[in-house]
C-alpha positions in Angstrom: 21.0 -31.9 -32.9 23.7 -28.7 -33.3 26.2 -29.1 -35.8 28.1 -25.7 -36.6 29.6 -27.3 -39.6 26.6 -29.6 -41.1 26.8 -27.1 -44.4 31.0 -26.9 -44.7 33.8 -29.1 -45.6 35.9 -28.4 -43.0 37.8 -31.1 -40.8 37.7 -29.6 -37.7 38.3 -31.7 -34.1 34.6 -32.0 -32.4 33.5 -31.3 -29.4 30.4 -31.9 -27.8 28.8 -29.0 -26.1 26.7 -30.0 -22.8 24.4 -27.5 -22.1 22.7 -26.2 -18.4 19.6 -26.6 -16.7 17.5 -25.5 -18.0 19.1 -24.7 -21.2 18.5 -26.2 -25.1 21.1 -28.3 -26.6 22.8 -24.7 -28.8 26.0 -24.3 -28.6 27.5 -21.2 -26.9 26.9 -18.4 -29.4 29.5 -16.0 -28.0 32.0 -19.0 -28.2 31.6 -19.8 -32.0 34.3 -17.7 -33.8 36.8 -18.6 -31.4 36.1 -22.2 -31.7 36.4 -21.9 -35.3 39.7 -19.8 -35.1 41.0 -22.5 -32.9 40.2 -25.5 -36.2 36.7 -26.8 -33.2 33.6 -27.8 -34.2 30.5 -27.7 -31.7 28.2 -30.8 -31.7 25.0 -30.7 -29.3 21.8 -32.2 -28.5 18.9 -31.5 -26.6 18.9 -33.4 -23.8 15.9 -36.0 -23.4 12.3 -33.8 -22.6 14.6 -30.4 -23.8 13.3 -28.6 -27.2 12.4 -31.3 -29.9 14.4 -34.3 -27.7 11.5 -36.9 -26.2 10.7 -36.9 -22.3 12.9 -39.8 -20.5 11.9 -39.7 -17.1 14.4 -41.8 -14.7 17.4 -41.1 -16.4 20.8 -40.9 -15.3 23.6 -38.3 -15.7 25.6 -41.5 -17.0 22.8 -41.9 -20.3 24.7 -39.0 -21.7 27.5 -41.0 -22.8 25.2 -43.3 -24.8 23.4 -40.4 -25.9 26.8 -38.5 -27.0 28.1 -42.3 -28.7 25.0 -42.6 -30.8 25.6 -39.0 -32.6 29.0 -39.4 -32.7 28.4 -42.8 -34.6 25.8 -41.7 -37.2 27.7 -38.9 -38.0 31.1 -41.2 -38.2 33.2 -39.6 -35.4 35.7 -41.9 -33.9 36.9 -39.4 -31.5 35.9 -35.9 -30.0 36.6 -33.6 -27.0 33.5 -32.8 -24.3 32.4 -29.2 -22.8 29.8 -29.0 -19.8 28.8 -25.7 -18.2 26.6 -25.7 -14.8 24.5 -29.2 -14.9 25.6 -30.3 -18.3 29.2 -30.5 -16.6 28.8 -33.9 -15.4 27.2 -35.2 -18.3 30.4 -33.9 -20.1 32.0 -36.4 -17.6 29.9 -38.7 -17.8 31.4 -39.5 -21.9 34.4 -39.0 -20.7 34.7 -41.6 -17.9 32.5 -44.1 -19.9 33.8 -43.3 -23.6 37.4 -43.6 -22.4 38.7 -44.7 -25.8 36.5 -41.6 -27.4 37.1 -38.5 -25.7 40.5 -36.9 -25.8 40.0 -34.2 -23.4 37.1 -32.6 -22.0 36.3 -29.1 -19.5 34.0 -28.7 -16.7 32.9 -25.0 -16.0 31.2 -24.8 -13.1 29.9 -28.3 -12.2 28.7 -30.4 -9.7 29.9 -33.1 -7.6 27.8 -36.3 -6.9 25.6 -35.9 -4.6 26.9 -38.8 -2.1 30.8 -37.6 -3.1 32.3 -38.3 0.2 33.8 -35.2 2.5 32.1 -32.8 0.8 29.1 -31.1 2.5 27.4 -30.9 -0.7 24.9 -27.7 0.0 27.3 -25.6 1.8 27.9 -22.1 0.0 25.0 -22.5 -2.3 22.5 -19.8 -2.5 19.3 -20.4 -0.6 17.1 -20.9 -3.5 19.7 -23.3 -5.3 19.8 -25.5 -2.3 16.2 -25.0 -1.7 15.7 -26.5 -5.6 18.0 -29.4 -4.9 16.5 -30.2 -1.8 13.3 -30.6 -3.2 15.2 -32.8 -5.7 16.3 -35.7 -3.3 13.1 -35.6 -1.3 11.6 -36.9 -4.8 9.7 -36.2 -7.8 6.8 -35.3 -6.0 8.6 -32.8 -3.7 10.4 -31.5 -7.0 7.3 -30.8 -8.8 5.5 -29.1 -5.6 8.6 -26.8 -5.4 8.9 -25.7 -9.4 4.9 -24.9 -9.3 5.7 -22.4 -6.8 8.9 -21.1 -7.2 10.2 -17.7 -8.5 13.6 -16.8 -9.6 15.5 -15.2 -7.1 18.3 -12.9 -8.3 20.7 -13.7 -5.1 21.5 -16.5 -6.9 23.7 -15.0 -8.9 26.9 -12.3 -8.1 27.2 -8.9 -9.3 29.7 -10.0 -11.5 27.1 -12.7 -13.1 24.3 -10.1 -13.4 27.1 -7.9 -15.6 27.6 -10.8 -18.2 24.2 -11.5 -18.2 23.4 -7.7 -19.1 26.7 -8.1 -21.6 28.5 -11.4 -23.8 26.4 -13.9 -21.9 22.6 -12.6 -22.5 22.4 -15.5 -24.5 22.0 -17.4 -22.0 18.5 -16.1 -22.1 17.9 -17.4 -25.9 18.8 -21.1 -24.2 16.7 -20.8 -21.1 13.4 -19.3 -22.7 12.4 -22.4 -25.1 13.5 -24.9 -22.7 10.9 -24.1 -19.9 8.5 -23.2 -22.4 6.6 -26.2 -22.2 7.1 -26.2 -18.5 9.6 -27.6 -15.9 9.7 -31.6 -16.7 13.5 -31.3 -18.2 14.4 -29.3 -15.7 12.9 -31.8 -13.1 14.6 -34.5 -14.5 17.9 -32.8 -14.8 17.7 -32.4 -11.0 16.8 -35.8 -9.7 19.2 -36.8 -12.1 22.0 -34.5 -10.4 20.6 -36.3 -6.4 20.8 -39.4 -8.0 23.7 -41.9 -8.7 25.0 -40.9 -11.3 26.2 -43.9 -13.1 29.9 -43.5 -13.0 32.9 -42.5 -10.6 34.7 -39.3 -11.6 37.2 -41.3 -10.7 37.1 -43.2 -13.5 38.0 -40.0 -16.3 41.2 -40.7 -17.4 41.6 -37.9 -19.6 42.8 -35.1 -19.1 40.3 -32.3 -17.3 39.7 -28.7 -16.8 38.2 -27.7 -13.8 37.2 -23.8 -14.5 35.2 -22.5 -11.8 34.4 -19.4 -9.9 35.1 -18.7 -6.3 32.6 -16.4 -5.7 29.9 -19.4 -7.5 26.4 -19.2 -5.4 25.0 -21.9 -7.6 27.1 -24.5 -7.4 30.3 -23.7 -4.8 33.8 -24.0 -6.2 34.4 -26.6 -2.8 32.2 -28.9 -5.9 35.8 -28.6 -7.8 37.8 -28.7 -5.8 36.6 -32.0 -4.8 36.4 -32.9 -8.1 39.9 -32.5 -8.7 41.3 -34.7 -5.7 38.7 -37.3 -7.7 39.7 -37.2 -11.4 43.4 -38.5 -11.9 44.4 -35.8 -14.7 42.5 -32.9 -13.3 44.1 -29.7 -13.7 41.8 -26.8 -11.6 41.3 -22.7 -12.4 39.5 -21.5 -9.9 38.8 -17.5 -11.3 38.9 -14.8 -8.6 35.6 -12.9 -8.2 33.6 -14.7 -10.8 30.4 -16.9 -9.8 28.5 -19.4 -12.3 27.6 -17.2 -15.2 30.6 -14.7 -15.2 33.3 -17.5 -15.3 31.7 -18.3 -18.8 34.0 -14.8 -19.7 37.4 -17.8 -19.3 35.5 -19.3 -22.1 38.0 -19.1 -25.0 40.5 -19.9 -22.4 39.5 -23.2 -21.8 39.0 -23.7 -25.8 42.9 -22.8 -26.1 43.5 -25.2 -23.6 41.1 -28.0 -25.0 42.9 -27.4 -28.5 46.3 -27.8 -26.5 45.6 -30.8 -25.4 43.8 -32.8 -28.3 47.3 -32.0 -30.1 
């Protein structure tokens, strides 16, 4: 667990960061001062097979909220705001659609729809190497693990505008990534099968209110994965960013804080 106040006294609102695939549980290094300027505190986990966090093969995007609940309880937090970026975005949903009387607010930067969301052609847009990755996904564990022993990284993935902030704010990204596929791809593996799964829960069923910040140049994951998202979620609001893709609309960052802290009150 991640806790940028386990040494200090302060009473700062919580909000639990949900980190990418494959990413470790840290929260968002180039996001810390503004989240403390704005009275935030970042909690985070490793999600199950993830740095220290046990294997859990089979699980759902929905086990996050159980996940999230059983922190929040041992540290005695009755309530507390959610953040996802990339594939942690629907687990930050996931609390808030089953944690209803929990979360207060929560964002989604960049994030998925289900996979069987209705009037959505779910692939189109991605790059050919994402959809390549989830393919192998909903053909099963089998197919998943034949495609990660083979596959390289393909840079097409990403924009111009994403290969800036990785060279820039966002290389940290790259202290996230490293330990979670040092022990190979079986997090990873299970964060996909998870993503071509069912998930657990509706969208529909986050009543709180939502921040849908993505960008419209996104080859990962298409911003049509928003915009669906917000005909779904009854207190969406949607920013779709202008020539960012799904690392450079991480630089909207301390935007969605300020409007997180709006919104908790």
């Amino acid at each position: 667990m991640y806790d940028t106040e386990a040494t200090s006294r302060r009473e700062h609102f919580c909000v639990f960061w949900h980190h990418g695939t494959p990413n470790i549980g840290a929260p968002p290094a180039p996001l810390l001062a503004a989240a403390a300027d704005l009275g935030l505190r970042w909690l985070s986990y490793d999600r199950p097979g993830y740095g220290g966090s046990t294997a859990k093969p089979g699980r759902d995007v929905a086990s996050a909220a159980s996940d999230v609940a059983a922190i929040a309880d041992a540290l005695e937090i009755e309530q507390f705001a959610v953040m996802g970026h990339s594939g942690g975005a629907p687990h930050a949903l996931a609390c808030a659609a089953l944690l209803p009387e929990r979360v207060r607010a929560a964002v989604s930067i960049a994030g998925l729809a289900p996979f069987d969301a209705q009037e959505l052609d779910w692939f189109a847009g991605m790059s050919e190497a994402s959809a390549a990755s989830l393919r192998a996904a909903s053909a099963g564990r089998a197919e998943k693990e034949r495609y990660e022993a083979e596959a390289v990284f393909d840079p097409a993935v990403f924009t111009a505008a994403d290969h800036a902030a990785l060279a820039g704010t966002w290389s940290w990204l790259l202290d996230v990534v490293n330990p979670a596929v040092a022990a190979g791809p079986g997090a990873l593996i299970d964060d996909d099968l998870a993503y071509v799964a069912p998930w657990g829960f509706d969208p529909a069923q986050v009543n709180a209110p939502v921040l849908l910040l993505h960008g419209e140049d996104d080859r990962m994951i298409p911003s049509s994965h928003a915009r669906w998202l917000a005909r779904r979620c009854p207190r969406a609001e949607l920013r779709l960013c202008v020539g960012e893709g799904h690392i450079s609309v991480l630089n909207f960052g301390v935007t969605a804080l300020q409007w997180l802290r709006a919104h908790l009150g």
